[in-house]
MARBA-3410 file (N, C-alpha, C, O; in Angstrom, 1 decimal):
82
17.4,-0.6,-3.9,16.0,-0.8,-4.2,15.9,-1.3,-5.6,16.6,-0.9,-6.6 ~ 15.0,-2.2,-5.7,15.0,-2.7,-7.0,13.6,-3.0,-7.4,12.8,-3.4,-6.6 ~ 13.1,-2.9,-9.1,12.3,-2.8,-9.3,11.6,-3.8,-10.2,12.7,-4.2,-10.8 ~ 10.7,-4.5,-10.7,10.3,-5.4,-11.5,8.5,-5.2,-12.3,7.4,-5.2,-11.7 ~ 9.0,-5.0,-13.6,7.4,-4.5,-13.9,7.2,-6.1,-14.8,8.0,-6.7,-15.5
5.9,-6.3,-14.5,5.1,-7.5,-15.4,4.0,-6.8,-15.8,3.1,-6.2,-15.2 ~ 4.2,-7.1,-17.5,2.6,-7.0,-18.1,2.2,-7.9,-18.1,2.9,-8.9,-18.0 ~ 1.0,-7.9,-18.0,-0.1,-8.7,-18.3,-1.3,-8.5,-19.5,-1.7,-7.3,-19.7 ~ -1.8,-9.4,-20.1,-2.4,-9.3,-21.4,-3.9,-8.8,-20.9,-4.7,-8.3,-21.8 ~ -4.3,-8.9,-19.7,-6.2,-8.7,-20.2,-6.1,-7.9,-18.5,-5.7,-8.1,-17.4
-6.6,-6.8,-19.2,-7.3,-5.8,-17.7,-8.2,-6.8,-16.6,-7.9,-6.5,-15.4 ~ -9.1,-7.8,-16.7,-9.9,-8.7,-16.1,-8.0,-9.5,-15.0,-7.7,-9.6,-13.8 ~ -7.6,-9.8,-15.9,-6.3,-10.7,-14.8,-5.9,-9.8,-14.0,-5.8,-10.1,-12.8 ~ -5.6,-8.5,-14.3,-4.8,-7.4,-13.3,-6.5,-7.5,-11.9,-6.4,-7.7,-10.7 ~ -7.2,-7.3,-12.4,-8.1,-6.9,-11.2,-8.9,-8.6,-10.6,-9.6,-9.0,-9.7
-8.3,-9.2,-11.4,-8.7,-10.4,-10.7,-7.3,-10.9,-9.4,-7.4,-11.5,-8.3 ~ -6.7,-10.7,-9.7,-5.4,-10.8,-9.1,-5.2,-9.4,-7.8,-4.5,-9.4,-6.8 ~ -5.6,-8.8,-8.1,-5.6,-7.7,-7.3,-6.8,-8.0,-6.2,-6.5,-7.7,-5.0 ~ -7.9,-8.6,-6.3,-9.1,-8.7,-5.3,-9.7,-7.4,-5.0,-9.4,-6.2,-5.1 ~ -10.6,-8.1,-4.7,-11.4,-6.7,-3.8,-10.8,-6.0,-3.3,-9.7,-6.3,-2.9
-11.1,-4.7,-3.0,-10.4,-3.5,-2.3,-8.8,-3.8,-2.0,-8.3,-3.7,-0.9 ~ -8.2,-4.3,-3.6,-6.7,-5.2,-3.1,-6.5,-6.0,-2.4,-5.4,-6.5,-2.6 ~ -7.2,-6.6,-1.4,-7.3,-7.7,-0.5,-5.7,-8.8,-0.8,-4.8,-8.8,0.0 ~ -5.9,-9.6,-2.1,-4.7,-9.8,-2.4,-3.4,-9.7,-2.6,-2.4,-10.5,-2.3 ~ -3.5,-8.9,-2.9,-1.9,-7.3,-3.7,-1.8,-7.1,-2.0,-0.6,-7.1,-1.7
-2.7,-7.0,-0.8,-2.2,-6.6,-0.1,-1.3,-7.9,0.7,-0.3,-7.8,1.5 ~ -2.1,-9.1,0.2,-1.5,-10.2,1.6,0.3,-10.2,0.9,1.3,-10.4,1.5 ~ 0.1,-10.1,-0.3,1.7,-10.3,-1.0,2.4,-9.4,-0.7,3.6,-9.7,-0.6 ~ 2.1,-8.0,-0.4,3.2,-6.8,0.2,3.6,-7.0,1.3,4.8,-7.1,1.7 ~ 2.3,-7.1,2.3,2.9,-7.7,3.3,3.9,-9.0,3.6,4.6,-9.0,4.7
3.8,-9.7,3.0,4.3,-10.9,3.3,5.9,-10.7,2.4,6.6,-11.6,2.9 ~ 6.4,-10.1,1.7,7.2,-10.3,1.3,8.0,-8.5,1.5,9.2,-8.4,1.5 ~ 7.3,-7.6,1.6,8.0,-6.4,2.4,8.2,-5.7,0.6,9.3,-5.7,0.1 ~ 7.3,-5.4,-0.1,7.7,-4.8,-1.4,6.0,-3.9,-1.5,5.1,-4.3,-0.7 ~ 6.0,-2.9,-2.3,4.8,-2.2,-2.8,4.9,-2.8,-4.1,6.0,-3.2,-4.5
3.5,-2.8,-4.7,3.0,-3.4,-5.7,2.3,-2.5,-6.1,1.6,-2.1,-5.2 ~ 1.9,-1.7,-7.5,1.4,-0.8,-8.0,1.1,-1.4,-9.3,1.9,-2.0,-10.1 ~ -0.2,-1.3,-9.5,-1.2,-1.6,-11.0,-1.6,-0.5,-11.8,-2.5,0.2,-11.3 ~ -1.1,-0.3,-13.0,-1.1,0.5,-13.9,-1.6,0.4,-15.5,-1.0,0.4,-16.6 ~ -2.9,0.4,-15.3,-3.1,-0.2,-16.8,-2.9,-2.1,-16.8,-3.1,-3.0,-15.9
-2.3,-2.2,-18.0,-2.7,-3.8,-17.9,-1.0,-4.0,-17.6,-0.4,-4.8,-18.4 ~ 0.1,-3.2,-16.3,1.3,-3.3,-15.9,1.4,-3.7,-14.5,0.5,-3.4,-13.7 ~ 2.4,-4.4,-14.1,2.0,-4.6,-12.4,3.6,-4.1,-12.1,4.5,-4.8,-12.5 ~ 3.9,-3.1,-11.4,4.9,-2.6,-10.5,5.4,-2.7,-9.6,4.6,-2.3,-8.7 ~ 6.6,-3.4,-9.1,6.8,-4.2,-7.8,8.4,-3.9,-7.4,9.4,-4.5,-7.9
8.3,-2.9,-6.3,9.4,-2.3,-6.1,9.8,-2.9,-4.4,9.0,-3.3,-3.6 ~ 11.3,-2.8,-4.3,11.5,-3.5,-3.0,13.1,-3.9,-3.0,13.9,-3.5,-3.8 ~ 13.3,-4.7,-1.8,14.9,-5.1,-1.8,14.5,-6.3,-2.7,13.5,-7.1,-2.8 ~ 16.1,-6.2,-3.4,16.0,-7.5,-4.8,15.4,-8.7,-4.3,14.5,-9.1,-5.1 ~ 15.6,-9.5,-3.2,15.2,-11.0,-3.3,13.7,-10.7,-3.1,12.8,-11.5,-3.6
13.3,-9.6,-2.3,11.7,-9.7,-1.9,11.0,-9.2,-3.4,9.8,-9.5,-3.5 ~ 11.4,-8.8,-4.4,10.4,-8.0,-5.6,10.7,-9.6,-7.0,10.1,-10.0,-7.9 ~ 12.3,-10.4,-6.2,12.1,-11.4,-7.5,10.9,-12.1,-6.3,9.7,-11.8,-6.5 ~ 11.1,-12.7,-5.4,9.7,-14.1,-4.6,8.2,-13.1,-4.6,7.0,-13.6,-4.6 ~ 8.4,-11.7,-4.7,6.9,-11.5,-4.8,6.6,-11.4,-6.7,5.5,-11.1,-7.1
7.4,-11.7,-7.4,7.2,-11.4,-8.6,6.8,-13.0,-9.0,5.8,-13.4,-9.7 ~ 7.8,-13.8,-8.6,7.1,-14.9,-8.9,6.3,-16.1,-8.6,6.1,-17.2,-9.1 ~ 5.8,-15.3,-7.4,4.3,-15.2,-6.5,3.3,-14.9,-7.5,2.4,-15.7,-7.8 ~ 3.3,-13.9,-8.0,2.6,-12.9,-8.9,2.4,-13.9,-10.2,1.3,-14.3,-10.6 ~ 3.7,-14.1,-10.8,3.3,-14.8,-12.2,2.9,-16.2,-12.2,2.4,-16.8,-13.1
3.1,-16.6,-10.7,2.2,-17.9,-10.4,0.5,-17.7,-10.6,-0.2,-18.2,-11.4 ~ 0.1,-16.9,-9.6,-1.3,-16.9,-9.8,-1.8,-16.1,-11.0,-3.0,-16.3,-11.1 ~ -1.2,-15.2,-11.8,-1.3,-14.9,-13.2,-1.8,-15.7,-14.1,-2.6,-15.5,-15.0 ~ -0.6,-17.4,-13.7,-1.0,-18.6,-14.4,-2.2,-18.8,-14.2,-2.9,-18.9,-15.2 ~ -2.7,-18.9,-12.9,-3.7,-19.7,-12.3,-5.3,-19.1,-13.1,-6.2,-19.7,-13.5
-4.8,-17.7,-12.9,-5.9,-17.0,-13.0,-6.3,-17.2,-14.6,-7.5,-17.5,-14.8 ~ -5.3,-17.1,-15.6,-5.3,-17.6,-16.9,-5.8,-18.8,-17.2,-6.5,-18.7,-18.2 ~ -5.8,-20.0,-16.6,-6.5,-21.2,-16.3,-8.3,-20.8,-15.9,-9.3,-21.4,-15.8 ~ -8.1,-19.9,-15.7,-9.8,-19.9,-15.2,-10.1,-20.4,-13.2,-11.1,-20.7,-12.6 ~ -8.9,-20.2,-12.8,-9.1,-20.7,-11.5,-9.6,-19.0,-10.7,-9.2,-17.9,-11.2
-10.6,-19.2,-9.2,-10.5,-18.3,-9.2,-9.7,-17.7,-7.8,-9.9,-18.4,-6.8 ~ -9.1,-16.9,-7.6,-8.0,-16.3,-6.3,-8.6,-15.6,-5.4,-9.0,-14.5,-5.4 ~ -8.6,-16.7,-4.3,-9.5,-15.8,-3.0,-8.0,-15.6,-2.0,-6.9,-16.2,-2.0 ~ -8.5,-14.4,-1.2,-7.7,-13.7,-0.2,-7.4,-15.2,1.0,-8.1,-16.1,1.3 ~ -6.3,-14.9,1.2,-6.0,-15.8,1.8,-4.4,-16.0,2.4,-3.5,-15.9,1.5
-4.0,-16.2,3.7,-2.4,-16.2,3.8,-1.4,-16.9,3.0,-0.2,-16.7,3.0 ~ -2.3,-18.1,2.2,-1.5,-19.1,1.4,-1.0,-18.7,0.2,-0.2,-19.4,-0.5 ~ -1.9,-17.3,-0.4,-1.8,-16.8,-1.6,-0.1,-16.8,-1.7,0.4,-17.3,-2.7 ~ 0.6,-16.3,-0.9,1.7,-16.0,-1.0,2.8,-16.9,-1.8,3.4,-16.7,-2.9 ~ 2.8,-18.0,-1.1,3.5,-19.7,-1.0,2.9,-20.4,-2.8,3.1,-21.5,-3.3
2.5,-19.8,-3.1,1.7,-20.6,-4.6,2.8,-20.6,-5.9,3.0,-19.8,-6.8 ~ 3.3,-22.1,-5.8,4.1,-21.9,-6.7,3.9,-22.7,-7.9,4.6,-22.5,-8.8
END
């Protein structure tokens, strides 16, 4: 089992990235077979190694995006955003 924590600098990116009622956070667990836990301005992403590195750098993809000012709707493509 392996684990990967990302900070993030502003409380507003963790819950923008997370979506509504997690909506988000959830299409990325599912799709990649890892739990994701938000802690403060930390994102916790536990799982088998290759699934927590492709959801992690799923994650720091739209982190970017979100940083840019774009905004992240739920969606199955969330995943694939690189």
């Amino acid at each position: 089992m392996a684990e990967k924590l990302i900070s993030v600098d502003r409380m507003e990116t963790v819950l923008s990235l997370f979506g509504n009622y997690d909506e988000n956070v959830n299409l990325i667990q599912k799709e990649y077979n890892v739990v994701i836990l938000g802690r403060g301005d930390d994102i916790k992403i536990t799982g088998d190694e290759e699934n927590v590195f492709n959801a992690s750098e799923a994650i720091n993809s739209l982190i970017a995006l979100i940083n840019k000012g774009e905004a992240i709707t739920p969606s199955p493509d969330i995943c694939f955003i690189s």
